[in-house]
C-alpha positions in Angstrom: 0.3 -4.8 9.6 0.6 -8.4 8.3 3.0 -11.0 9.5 4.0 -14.5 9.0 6.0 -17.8 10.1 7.0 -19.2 6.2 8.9 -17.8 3.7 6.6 -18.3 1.1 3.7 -16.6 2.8 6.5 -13.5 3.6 7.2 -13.5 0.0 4.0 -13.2 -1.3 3.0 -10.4 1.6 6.2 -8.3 0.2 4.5 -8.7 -3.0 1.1 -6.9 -1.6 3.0 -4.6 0.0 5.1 -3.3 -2.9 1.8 -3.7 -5.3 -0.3 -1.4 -3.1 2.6 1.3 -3.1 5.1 0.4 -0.4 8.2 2.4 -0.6 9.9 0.0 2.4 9.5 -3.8 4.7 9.9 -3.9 8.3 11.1 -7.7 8.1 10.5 -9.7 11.8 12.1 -13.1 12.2 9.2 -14.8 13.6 9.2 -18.8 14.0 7.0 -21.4 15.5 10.3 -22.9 16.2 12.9 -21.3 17.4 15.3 -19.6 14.9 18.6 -20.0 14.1 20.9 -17.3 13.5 21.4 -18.7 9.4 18.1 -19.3 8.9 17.4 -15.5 9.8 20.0 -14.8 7.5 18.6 -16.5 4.8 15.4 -15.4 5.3 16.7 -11.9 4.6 18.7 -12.8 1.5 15.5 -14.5 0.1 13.7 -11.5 0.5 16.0 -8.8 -0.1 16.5 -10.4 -3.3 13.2 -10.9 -3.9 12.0 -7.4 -3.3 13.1 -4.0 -5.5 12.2 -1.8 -2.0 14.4 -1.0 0.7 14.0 -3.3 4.1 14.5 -2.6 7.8 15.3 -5.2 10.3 12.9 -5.7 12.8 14.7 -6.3 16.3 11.8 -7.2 18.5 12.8 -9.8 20.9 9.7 -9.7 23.4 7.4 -10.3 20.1 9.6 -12.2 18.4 11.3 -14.5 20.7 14.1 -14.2 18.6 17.4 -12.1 19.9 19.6 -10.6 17.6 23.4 -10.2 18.2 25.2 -7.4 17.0 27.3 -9.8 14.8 24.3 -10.7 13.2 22.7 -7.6 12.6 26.5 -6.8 10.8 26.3 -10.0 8.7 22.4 -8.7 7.4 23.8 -4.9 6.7 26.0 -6.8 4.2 22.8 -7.5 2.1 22.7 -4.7 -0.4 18.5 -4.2 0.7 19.1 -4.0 4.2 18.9 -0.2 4.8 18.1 0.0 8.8 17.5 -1.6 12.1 14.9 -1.2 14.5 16.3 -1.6 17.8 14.0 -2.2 20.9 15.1 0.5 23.1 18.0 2.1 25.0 19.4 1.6 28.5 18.4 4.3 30.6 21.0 6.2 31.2 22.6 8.6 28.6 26.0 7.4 28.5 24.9 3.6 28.2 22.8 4.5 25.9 25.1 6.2 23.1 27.9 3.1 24.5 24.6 0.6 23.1 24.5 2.7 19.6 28.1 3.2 18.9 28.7 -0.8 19.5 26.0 -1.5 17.2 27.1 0.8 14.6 30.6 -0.4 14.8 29.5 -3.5 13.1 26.7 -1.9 10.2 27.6 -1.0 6.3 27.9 2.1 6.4 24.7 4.0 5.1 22.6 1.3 7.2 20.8 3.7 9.9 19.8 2.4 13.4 16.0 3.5 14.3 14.8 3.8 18.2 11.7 1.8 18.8 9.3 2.0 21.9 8.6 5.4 22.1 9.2 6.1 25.4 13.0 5.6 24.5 12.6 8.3 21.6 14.6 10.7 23.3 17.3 8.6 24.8 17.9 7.2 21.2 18.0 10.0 19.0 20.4 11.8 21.9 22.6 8.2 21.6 22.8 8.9 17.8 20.1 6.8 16.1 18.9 8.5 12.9 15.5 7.3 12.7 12.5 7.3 15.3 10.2 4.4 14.4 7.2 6.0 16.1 3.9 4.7 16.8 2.6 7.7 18.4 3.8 9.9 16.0 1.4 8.6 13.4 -1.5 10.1 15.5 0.8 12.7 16.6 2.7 14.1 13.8 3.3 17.8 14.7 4.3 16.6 17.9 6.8 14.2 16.4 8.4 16.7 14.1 9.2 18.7 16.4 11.4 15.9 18.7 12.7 15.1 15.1 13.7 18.5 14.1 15.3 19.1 17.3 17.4 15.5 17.3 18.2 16.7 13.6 19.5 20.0 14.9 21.9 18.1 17.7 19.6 20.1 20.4 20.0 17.3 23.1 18.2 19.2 26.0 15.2 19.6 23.7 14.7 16.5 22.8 14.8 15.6 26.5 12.6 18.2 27.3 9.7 17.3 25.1 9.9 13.4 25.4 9.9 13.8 29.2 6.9 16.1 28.5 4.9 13.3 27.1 5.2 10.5 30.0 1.8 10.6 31.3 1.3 8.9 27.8 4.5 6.2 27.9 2.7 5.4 31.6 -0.5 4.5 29.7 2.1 2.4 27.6 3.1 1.1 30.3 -0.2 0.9 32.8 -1.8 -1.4 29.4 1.2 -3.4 28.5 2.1 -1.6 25.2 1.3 1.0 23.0 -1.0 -0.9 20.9 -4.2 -0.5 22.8 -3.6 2.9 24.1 -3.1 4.5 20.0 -6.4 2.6 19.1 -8.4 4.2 21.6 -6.6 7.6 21.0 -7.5 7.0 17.5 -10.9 6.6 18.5 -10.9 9.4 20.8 -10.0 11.3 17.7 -12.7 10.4 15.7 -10.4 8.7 13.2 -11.6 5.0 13.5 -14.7 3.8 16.1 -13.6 2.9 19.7 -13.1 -0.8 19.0 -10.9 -1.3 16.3 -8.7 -3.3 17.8 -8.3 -7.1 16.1 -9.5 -9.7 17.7 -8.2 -11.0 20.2 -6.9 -7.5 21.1 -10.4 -6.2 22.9 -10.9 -2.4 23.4 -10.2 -0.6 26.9 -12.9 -0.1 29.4 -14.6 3.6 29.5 -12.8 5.0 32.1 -9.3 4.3 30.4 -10.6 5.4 27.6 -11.8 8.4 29.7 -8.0 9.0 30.8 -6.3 8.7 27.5 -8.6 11.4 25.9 -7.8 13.4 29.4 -4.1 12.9 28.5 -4.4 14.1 25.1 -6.4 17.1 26.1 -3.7 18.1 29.0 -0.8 17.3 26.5 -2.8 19.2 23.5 -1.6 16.3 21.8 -1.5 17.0 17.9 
């Protein structure tokens, strides 16, 4: 994943992207200033009509720094590109939760999806009505995600709560290491899919015995 603070540099980035086979952007607003909400919304028309690929708005205020109002995020699904949002989580609680996705929809082009971020919200989203789950896990985990997919696709609520709430031993090593980032490179590890530090720098690898627990998690969770 690749980033950066100029429009230029995002250009050319998009370029890579769509060059190496890209069939979508997830488009951050990130600043060393602090944005405006026109300058976010002409960074997205410069690269929506820059770019022949679909792109999603990426809503991530505790990265970002940058906090997107509904109004907003209705003022980008106006751009003909714009095709989703990423939304940082939920509220907890069921009914707040499909009140937070109905308010947000209520000001999107229609055909613009809303996408649940931060997995351990997966279920609570997909319950409140977002189409999409923007997964991290689920790229380790993809038989595992299908299945929470399939049954948010199939309107079976109580399953989807069922097998999120399954998997919180692994959103408390979200949680316990401040993120998911660390915990999915050491799973990957664990897998044999990358070595045990693969994390960039400055990101440094977990210690033994957290990398002890993780595997222990996705040995108890048969994780797959």
């Amino acid at each position: 994943m690749w980033g950066a603070v100029s429009t230029d540099a995002i250009l050319h980035l998009a370029d890579d992207a769509q060059a190496a086979g890209a069939n979508a952007l997830l488009l951050p607003a990130v600043s060393y200033q602090p944005l405006r909400d026109e300058e976010v919304f002409s960074l997205f028309e410069t690269v929506t009509r820059h770019v022949s690929v679909p792109v999603c708005i990426y809503d991530n205020p505790g990265t970002t720094h940058f906090t997107f109002t509904d109004e907003l995020h209705g003022r980008l699904s106006s751009l003909e590109g714009v095709r989703s949002v990423k939304i940082p989580g939920v509220p907890d609680s069921p009914a707040a939760a499909t009140e937070r996705v109905n308010a947000l929809r209520q000001h999107l082009r229609p055909g613009v999806t809303i996408g649940i971020s931060g997995d351990a919200y997966a279920g609570l989203g997909l319950n409140a009505g977002c189409e999409v789950w923007y997964s991290v896990c689920g790229g380790l985990f993809p038989e595992m995600a299908k299945q929470i997919t399939e049954a948010a696709a199939a309107n079976a609520h109580q399953r989807v709560t069922a097998l999120t709430t399954r998997l919180e031993p692994l959103w408390s090593l979200f949680r316990q290491h401040g993120g998911s980032l660390r915990v999915i490179a050491a799973a990957a590890g664990v897998l044999g899919l990358t070595d045990i530090d693969c994390l960039p720098r400055p990101l440094q690898p977990l210690s033994a015995g957290d990398i002890a627990d993780i595997a222990h998690v996705i040995r108890v969770l048969d994780l797959k």
